[in-house]
C-alpha positions in Angstrom: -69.1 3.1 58.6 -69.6 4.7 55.4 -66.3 5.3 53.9 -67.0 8.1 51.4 -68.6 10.0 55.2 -65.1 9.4 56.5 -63.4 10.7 53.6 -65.6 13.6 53.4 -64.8 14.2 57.0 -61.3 14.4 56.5 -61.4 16.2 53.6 -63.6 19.0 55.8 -60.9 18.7 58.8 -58.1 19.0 56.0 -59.7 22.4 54.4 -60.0 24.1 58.1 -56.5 23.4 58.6 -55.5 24.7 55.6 -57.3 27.9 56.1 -55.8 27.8 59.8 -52.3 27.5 58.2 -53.2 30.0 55.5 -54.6 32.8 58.6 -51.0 32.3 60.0 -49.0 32.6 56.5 -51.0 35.7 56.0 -50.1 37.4 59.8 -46.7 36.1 59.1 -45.9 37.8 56.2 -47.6 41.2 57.8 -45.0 40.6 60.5 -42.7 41.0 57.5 -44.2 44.2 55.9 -44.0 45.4 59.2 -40.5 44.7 59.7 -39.8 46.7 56.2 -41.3 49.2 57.5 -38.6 50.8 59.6 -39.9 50.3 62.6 -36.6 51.7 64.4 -35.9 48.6 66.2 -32.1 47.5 67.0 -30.6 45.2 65.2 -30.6 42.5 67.7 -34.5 43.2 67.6 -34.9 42.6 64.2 -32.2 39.7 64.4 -34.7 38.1 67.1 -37.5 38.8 65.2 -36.1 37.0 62.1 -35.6 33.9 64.2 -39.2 34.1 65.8 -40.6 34.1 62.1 -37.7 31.5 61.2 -39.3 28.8 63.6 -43.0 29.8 62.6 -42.2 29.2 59.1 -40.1 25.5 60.0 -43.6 24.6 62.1 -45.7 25.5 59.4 -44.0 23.4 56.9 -43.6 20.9 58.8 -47.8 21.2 59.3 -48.6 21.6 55.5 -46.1 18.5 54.8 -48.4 16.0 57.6 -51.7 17.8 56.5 -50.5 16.9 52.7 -49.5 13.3 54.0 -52.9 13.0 55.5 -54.8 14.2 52.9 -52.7 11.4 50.3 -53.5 8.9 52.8 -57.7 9.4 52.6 -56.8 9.5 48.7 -55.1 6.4 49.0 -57.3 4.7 50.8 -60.7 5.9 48.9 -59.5 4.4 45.7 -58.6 1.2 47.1 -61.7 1.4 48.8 -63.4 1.9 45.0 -61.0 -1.1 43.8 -62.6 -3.3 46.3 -65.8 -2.3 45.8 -66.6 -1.2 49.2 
């Protein structure tokens, strides 16, 4: 298999999940906004909330830190692939 097809593959798979994780930052911080807002909710309602947006924030890091590992990892391997001369 060609290897500069597999890393442009990646690299396409890497930039929809970054615009995936970039749609959900966005509605996120909307939530947010929202929140400011004053939307009359109790305080255990916007404690909840916090929380909800506290875990969506943890899974998203936890997304952009594999995507990021992933996207080293084609890196790492295209320039040893140029090294070898494949």
């Amino acid at each position: 298999m060609d290897p500069f097809r597999s890393v442009f593959n990646a690299a396409s798979k890497g930039k929809e999940d970054f615009i995936y994780l970039n749609d959900r930052l966005s509605d996120l911080f909307r939530k947010m906004e929202k929140m400011r807002g004053g939307t009359g909710d109790s305080c255990a309602q916007y404690l909840a909330t916090i929380a909800c947006l506290e875990e969506e924030i943890k899974k998203l890091r936890t997304f952009y830190e594999a995507e990021i590992s992933k996207q080293r990892s084609v890196v790492l391997l295209t320039t040893h692939a140029n090294t070898l001369g494949i």
